[in-house]
C-alpha positions as a printed Julia matrix, in Angstrom:
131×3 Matrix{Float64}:
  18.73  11.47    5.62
  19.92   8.4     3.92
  18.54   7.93    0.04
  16.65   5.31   -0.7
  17.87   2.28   -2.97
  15.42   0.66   -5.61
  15.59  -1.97   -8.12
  14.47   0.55  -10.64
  14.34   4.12  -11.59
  11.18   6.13  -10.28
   9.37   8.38  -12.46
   7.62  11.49  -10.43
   4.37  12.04  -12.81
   1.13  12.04  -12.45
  -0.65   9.96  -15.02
  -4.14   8.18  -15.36
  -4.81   4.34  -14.74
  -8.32   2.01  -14.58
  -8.96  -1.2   -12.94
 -10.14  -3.35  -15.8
 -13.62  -4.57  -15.16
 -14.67  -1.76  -12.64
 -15.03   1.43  -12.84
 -12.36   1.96  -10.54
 -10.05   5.07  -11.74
  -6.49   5.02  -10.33
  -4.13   8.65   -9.95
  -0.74   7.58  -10.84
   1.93   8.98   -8.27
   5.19   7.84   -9.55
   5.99   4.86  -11.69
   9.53   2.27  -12.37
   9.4   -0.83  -14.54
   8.46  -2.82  -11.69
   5.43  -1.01   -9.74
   3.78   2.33   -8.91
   2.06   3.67   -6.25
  -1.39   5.75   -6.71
  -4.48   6.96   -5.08
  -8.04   6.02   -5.57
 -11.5    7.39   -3.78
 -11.49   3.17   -2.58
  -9.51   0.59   -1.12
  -8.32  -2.58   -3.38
  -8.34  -5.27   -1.3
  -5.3   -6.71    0.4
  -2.74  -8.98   -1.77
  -5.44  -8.67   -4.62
  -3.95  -9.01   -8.2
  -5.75  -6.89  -10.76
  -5.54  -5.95  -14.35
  -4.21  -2.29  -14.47
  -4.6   -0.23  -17.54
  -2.48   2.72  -17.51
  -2.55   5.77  -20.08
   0.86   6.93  -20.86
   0.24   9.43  -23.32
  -3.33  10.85  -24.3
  -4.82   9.92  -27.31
  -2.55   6.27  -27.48
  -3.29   3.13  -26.58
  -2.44   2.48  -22.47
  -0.19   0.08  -21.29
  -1.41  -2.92  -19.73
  -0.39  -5.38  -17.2
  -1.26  -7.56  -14.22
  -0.6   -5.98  -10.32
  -0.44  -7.45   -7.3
  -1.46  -4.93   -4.28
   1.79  -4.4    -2.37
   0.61  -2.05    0.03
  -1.92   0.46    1.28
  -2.45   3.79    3.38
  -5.76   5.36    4.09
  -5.19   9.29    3.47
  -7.83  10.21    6.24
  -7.84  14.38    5.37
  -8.92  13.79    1.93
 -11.28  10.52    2.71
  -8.67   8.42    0.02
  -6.31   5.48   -0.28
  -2.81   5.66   -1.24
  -1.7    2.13   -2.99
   1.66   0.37   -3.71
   1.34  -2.03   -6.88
   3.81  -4.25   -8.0
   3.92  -4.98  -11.75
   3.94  -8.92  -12.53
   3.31  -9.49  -16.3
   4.64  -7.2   -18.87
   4.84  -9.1   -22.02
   7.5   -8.09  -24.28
   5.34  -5.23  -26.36
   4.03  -3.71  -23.02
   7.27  -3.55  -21.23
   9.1   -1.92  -24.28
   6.43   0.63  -24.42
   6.81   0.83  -20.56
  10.77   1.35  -20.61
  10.79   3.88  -24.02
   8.34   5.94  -21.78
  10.21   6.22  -18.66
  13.6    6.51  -20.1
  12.32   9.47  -22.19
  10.54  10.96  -19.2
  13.04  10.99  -17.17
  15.56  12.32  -19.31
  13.36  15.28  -19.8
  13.58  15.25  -16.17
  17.01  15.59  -15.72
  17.19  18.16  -18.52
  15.04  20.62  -17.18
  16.43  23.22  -15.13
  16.28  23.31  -11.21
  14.01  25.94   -9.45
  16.31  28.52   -7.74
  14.69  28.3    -4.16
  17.16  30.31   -2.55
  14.61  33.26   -2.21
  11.13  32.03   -1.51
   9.94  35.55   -1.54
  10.54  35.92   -4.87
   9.3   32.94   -6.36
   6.73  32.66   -8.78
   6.35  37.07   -7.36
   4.33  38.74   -9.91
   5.77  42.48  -10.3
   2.53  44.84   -9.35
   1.38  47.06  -12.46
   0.67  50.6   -11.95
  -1.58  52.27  -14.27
């Protein structure tokens, strides 16, 4: 299986997004410095730009930029869409917040230690209790 090249570093995370002036809430996938993809319970419209708001961290002010609708996948088991958005405008503030949040994400990332996998059986095996 070949790896995939991109432009920019992906984050694997799930974080929280809106659509400015709807209602719309978006469930952030993954995430680089140039797009992310996410689901929603309904379809954006094709090649529609949009003003994203995305929460980083709880509690602090979410990062926010301009998208343009890249691509989209209906998810027909769970009655959702899957969506590709490319970032356009970051100004300078926004994109430095962007960039200190990935690169310290992903750092944790590859700090963390691996999952052994090698026995499945024993993974995450809770040892019984006798009483």
């Amino acid at each position: 299986m070949s790896e995939e090249k991109r432009r920019e570093p992906r984050l694997n995370k799930v974080l929280g997004a809106e659509i400015e002036g709807s209602r719309l809430r978006l469930f952030v996938i993954n995430l680089s410095r140039t797009g992310l993809r996410a689901t929603c319970e309904k379809p954006v419209g094709d090649g529609e730009e949009i003003e994203l708001s995305l929460t980083l961290t709880p509690g602090q002010e979410p990062v926010r930029a301009r998208a343009r609708l890249a691509w989209r996948n209906e998810l027909k088991a769970s009655g959702t869409f899957d969506h590709g958005f490319e970032l356009l405008d970051l100004d300078e503030e926004q994109g430095t917040r962007l960039e200190a949040f990935l690169k310290a994400e992903l750092e944790k990332q590859r700090q963390s230690a691996p999952v052994d996998l090698k026995s499945p059986w024993s993974f995450g095996r809770v040892e019984p209790t006798y009483y």
